[in-house]
Backbone as XML, in Angstrom:
<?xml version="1.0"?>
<chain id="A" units="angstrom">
  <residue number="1" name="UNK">
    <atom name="N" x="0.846" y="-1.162" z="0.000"/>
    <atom name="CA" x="0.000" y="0.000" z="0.000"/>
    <atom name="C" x="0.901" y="1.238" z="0.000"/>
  </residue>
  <residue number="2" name="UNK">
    <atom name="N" x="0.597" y="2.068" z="-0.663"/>
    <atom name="CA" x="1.433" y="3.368" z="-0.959"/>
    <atom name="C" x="0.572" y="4.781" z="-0.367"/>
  </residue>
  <residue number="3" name="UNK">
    <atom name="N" x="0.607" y="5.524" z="0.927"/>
    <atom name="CA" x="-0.164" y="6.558" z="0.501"/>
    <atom name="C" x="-0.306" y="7.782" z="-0.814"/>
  </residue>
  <residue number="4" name="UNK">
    <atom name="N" x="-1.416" y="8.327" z="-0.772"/>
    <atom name="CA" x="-1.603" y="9.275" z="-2.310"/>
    <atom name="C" x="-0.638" y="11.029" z="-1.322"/>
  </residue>
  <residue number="5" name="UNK">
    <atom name="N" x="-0.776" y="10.580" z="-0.514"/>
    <atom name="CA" x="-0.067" y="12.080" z="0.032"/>
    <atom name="C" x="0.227" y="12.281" z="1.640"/>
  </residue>
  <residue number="6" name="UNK">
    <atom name="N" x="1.269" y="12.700" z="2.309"/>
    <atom name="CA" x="1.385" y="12.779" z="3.533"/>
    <atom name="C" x="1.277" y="14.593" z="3.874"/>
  </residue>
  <residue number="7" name="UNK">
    <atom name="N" x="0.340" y="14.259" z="5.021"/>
    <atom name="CA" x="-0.088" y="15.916" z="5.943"/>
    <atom name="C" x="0.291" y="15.963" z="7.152"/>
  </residue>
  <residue number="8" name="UNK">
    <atom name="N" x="1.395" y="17.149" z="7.688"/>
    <atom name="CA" x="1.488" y="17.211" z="8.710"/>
    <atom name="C" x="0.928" y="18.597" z="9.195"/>
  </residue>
  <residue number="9" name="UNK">
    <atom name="N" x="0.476" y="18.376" z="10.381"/>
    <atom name="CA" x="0.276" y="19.801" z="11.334"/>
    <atom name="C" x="1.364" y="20.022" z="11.701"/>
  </residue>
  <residue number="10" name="UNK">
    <atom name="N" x="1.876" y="20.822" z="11.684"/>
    <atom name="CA" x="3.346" y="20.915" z="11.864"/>
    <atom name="C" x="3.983" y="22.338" z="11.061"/>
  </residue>
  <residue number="11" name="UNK">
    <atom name="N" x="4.950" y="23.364" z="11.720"/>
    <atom name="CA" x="5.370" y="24.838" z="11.189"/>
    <atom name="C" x="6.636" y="24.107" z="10.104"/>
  </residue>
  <residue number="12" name="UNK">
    <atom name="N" x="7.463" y="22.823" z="10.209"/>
    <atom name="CA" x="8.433" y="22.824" z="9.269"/>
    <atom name="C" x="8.175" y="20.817" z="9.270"/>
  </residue>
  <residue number="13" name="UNK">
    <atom name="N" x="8.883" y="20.241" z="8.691"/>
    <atom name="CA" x="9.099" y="18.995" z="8.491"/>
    <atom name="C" x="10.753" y="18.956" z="8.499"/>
  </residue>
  <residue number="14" name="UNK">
    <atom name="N" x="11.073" y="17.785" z="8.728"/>
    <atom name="CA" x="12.732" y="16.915" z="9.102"/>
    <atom name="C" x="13.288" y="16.710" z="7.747"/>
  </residue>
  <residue number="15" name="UNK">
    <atom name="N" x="14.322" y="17.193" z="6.988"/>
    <atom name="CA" x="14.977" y="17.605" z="5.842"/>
    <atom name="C" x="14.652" y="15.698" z="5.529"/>
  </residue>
  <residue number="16" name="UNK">
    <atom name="N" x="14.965" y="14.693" z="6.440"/>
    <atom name="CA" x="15.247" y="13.242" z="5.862"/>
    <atom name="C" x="13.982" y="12.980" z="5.604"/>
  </residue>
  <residue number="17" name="UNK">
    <atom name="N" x="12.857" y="13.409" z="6.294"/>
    <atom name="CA" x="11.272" y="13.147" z="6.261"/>
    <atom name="C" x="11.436" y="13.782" z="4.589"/>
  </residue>
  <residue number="18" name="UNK">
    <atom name="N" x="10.902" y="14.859" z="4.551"/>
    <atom name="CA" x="10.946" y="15.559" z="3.771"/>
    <atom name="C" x="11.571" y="14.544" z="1.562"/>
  </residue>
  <residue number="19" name="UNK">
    <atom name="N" x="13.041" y="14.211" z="2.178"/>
    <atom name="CA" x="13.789" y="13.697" z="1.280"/>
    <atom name="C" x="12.542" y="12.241" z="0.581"/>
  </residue>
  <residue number="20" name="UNK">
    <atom name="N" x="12.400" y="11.587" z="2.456"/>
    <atom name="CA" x="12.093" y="10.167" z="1.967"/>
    <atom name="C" x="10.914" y="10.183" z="1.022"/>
  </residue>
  <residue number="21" name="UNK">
    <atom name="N" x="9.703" y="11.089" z="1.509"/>
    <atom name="CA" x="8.057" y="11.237" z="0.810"/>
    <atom name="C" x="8.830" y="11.581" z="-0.580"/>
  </residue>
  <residue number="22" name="UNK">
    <atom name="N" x="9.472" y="12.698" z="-0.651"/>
    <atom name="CA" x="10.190" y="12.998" z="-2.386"/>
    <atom name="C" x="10.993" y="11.665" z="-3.012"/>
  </residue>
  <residue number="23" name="UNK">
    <atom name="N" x="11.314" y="11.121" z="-2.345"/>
    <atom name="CA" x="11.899" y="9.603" z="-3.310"/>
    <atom name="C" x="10.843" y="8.567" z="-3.456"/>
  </residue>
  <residue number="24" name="UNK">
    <atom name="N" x="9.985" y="8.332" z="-2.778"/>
    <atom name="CA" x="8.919" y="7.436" z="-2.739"/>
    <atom name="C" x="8.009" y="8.229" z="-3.895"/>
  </residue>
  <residue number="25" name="UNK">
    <atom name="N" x="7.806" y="9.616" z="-4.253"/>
    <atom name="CA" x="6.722" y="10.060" z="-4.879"/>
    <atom name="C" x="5.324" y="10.272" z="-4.185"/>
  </residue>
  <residue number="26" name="UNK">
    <atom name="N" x="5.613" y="10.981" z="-3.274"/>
    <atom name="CA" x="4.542" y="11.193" z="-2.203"/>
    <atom name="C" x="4.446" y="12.597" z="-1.949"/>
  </residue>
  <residue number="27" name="UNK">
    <atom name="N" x="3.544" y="12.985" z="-2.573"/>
    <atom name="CA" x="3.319" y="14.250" z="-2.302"/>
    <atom name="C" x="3.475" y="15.133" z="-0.479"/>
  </residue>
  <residue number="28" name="UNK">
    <atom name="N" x="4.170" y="15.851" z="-0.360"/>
    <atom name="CA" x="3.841" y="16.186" z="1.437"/>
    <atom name="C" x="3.388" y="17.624" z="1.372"/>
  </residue>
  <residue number="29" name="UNK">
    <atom name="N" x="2.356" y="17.723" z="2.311"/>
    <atom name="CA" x="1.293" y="18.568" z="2.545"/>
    <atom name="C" x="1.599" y="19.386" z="4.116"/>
  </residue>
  <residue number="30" name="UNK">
    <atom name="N" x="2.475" y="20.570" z="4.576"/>
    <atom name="CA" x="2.331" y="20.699" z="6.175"/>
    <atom name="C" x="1.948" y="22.035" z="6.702"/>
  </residue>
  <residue number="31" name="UNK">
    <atom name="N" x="0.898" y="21.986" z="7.433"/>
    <atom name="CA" x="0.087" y="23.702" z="7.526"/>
    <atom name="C" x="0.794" y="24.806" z="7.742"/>
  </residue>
  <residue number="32" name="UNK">
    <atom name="N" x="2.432" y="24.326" z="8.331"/>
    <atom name="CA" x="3.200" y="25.561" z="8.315"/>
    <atom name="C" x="3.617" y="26.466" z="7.002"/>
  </residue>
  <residue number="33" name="UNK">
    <atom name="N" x="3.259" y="25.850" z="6.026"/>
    <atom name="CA" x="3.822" y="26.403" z="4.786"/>
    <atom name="C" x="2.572" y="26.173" z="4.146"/>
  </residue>
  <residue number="34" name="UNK">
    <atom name="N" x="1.682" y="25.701" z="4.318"/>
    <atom name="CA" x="0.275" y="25.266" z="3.214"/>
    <atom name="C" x="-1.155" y="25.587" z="3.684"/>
  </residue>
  <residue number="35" name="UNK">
    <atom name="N" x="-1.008" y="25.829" z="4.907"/>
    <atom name="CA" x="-2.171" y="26.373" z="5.784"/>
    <atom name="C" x="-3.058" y="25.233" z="5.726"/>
  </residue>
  <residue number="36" name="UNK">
    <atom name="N" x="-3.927" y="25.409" z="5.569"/>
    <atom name="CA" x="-5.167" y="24.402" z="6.034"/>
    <atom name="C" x="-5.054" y="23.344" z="4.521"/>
  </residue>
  <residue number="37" name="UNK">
    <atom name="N" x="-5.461" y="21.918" z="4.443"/>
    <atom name="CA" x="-5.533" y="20.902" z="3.414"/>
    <atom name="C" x="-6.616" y="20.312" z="3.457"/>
  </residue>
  <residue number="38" name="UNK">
    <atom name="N" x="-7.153" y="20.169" z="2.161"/>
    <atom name="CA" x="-8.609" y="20.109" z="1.988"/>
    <atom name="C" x="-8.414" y="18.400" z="1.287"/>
  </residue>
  <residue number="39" name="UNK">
    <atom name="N" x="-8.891" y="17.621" z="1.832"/>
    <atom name="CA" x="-9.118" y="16.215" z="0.932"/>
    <atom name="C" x="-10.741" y="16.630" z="0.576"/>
  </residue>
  <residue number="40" name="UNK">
    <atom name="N" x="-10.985" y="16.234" z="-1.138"/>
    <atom name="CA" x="-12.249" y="15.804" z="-1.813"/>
    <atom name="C" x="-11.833" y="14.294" z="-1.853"/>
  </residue>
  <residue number="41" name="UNK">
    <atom name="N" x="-12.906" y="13.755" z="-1.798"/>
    <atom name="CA" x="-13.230" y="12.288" z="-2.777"/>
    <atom name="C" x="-13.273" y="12.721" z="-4.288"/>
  </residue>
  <residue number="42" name="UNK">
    <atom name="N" x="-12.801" y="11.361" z="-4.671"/>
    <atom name="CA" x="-12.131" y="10.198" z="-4.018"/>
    <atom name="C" x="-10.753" y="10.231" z="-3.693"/>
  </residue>
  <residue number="43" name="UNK">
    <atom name="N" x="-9.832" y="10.773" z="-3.971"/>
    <atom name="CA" x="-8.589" y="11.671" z="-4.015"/>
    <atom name="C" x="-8.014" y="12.410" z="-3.957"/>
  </residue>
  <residue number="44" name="UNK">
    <atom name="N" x="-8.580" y="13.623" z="-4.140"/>
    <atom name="CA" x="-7.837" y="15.045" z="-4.665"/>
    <atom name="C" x="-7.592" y="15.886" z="-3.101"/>
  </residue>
  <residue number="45" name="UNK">
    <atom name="N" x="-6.211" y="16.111" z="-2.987"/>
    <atom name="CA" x="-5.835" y="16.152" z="-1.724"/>
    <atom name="C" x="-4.970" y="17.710" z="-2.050"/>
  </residue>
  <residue number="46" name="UNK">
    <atom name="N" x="-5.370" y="18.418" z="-1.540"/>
    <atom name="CA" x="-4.883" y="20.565" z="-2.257"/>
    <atom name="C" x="-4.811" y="21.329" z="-1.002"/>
  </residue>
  <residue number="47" name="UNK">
    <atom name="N" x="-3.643" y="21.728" z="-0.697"/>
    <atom name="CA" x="-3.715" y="22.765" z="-0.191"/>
    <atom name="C" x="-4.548" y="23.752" z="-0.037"/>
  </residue>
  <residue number="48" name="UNK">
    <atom name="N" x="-4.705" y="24.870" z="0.478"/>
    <atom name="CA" x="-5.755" y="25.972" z="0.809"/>
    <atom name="C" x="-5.100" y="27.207" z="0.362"/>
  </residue>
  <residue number="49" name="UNK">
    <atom name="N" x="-3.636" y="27.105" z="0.484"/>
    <atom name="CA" x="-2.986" y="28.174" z="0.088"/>
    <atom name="C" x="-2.449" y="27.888" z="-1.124"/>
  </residue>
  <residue number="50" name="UNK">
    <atom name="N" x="-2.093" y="28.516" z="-1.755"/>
    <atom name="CA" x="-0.970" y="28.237" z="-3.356"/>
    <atom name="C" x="0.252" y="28.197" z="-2.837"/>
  </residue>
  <residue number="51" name="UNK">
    <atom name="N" x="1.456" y="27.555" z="-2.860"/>
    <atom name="CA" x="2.300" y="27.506" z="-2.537"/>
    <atom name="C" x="3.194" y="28.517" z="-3.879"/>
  </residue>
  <residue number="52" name="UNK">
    <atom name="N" x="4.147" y="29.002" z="-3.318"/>
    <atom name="CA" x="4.616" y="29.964" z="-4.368"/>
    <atom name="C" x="5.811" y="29.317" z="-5.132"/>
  </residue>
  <residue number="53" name="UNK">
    <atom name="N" x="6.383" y="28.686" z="-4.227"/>
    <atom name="CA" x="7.723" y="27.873" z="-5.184"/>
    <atom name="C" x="7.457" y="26.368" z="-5.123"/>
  </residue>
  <residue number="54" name="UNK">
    <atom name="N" x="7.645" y="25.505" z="-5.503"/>
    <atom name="CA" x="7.620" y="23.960" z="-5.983"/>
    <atom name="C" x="8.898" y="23.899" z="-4.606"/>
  </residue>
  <residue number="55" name="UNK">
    <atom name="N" x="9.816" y="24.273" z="-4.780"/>
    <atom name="CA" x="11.108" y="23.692" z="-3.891"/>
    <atom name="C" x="11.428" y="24.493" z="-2.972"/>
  </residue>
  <residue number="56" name="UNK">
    <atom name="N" x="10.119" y="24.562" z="-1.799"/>
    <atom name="CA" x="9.954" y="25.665" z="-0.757"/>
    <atom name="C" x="11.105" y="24.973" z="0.249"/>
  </residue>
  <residue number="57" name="UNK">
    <atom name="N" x="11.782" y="25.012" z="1.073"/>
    <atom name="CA" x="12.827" y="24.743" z="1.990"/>
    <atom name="C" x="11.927" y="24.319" z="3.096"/>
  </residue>
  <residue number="58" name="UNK">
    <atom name="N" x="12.318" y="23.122" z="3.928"/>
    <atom name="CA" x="11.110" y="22.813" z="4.890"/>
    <atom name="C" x="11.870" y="23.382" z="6.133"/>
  </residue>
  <residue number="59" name="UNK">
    <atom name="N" x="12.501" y="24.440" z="6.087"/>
    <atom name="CA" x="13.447" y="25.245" z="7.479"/>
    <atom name="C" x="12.880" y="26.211" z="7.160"/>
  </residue>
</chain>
């Protein structure tokens, strides 16, 4: 089983956390940088905010 995306409550995430979800292909979702995360059915798992860069620094 693979999750479709990992969410943390959380202001930053652990650079190795961070690394592992990006090598697996796991999207990561964390309210310190994304604010609130909205899951629809059956899938579609989006942020609330737009994130401004793709390769935001999780520090």
């Amino acid at each position: 089983m693979k999750p479709e995306a990992a969410i943390a409550s959380a202001k930053t995430l652990q650079p190795d956390t961070l690394r592992l979800l990006l090598t697996q292909d796991i999207p990561a979702y964390w309210t310190g940088r994304d604010g609130a995360v909205q899951w629809t059915p059956p899938s579609n798992v989006q942020p609330t905010r737009e994130v401004l860069e793709v390769e935001t620094s999780p520090l």
